[in-house]
C-alpha positions in Angstrom: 117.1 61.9 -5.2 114.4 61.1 -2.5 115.7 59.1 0.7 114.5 55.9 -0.3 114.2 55.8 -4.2 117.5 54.6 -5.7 118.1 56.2 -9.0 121.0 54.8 -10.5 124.9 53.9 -9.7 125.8 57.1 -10.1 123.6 58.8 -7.7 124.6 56.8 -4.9 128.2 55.7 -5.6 129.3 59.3 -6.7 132.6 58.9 -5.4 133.1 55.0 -5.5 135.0 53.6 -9.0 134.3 50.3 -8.0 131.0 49.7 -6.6 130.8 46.2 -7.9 133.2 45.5 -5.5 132.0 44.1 -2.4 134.6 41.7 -1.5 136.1 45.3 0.3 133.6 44.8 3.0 134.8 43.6 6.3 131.5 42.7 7.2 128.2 42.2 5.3 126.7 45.4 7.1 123.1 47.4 6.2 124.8 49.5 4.0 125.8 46.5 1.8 122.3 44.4 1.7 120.3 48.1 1.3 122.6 49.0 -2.0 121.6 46.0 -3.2 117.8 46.3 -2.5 118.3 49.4 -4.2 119.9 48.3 -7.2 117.4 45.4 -7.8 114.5 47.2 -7.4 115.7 50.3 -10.2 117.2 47.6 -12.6 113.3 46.0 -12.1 111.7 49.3 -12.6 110.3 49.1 -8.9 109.6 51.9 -7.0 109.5 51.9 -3.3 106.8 54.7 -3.7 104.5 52.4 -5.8 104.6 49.7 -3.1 101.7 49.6 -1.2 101.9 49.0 3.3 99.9 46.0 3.4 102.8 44.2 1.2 105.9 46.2 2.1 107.3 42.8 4.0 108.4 40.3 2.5 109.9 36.9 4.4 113.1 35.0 2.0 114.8 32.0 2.4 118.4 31.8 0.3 121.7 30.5 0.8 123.6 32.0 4.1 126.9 31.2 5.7 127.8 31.6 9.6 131.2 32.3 11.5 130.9 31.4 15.6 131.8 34.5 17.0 132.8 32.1 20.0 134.5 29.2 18.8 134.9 30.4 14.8 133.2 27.7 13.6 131.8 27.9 10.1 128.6 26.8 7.9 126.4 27.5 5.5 122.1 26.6 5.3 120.1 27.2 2.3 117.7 28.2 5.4 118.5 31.3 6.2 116.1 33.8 6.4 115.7 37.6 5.7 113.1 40.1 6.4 112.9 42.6 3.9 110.9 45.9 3.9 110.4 46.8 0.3 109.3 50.3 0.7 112.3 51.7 3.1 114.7 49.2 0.8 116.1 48.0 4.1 116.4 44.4 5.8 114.4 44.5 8.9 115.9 41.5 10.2 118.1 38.2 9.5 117.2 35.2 11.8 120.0 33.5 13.5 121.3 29.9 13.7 122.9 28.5 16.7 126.4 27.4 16.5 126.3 23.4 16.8 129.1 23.2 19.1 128.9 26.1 21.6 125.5 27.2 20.8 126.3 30.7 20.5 123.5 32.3 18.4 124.9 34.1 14.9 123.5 35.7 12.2 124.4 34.7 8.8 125.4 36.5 6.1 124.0 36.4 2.4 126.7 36.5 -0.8 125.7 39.2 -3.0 124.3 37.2 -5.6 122.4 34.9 -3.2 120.8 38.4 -2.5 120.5 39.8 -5.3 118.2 36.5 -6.0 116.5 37.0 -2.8 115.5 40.4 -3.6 114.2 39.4 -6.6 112.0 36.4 -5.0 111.1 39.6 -2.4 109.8 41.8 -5.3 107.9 38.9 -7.0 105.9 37.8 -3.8 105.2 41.2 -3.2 103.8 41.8 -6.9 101.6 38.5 -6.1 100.0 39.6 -2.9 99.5 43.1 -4.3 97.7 41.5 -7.5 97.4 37.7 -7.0 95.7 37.1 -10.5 98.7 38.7 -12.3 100.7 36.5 -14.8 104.3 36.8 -13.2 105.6 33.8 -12.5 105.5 32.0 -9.1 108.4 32.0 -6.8 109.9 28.7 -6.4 110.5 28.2 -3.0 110.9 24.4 -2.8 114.3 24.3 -4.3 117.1 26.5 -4.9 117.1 27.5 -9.0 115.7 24.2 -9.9 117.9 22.0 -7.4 116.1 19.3 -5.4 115.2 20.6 -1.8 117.6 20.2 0.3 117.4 18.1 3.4 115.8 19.8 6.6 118.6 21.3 9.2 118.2 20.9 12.9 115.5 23.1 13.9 117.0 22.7 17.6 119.8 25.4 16.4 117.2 27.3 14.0 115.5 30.7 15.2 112.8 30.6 12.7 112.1 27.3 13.6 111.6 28.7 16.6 114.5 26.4 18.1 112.9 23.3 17.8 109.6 24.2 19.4 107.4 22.9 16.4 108.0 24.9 13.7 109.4 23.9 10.6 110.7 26.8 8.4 111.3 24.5 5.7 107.7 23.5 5.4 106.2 27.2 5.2 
């Protein structure tokens, strides 16, 4: 097995019965978004080898929720946003929301099927920039699996909307 090409459950959870299992996670750490990368990507028949530099990153909105590490105050945005570097199979970075009521900054965590869809949205705009005239199908990225768009959030408490200076992630 090469250090970035998953091949299959069994090569990476060798001693793990229950792999499916990520409710045992205290916290959604690398290790839990990169198995996943991994696993969508062999399931697709993607390999990180085949992917070329100029489209290694891709940018995904999905579904995140947020604990204050400060005050514990929870949310959830379907405008949170990863970084994911397709090559490496690795998330280069999550932006973080402000808390609304002590404006401590947080990063949100994904659900694993949220990322599992994310990664999949990932692979598909990679596939487009590497050939743009191919036939796959577009990534929807106006509504969440055929849901209306959501209203915008605050982009005062937003780091991709650069925290209110302009930028509107939701209009990208």
């Amino acid at each position: 097995m090469s250090a970035y090409y998953y091949e299959g459950p069994w090569d990476y959870y060798d001693d793990c019965d229950d792999y499916d299992d990520y409710d045992d996670y205290d916290d959604y750490d690398d290790y839990y978004y990169e198995d996943i990368i991994r696993e969508v990507m062999y399931e697709q028949g993607d390999s990180p080898a085949e992917i070329p530099h100029r489209s290694k990153i891709q940018s995904v909105r999905g579904y995140g929720k947020s604990q204050c590490e400060y005050c514990d105050r929870t949310w959830s945005t379907y405008q949170a946003y990863a970084v994911i570097d397709l090559k490496k199979q690795q998330v280069v970075r999550i932006y973080q929301q402000k808390c609304r009521d002590c404006g401590t900054e947080t990063e949100p965590y994904f659900p694993k099927d949220e990322f599992y869809v994310m990664i999949e949205k990932a692979t598909e705009k990679e596939k487009l920039r590497r050939n743009p005239s191919s036939q796959i199908r577009r990534v929807d990225e106006g509504g969440r699996r055929g849901l209306p768009q959501r209203p915008p959030h605050r982009s005062d408490l937003c780091e991709m909307c650069g925290y209110g200076r302009g930028k509107k992630c939701w209009e990208r």
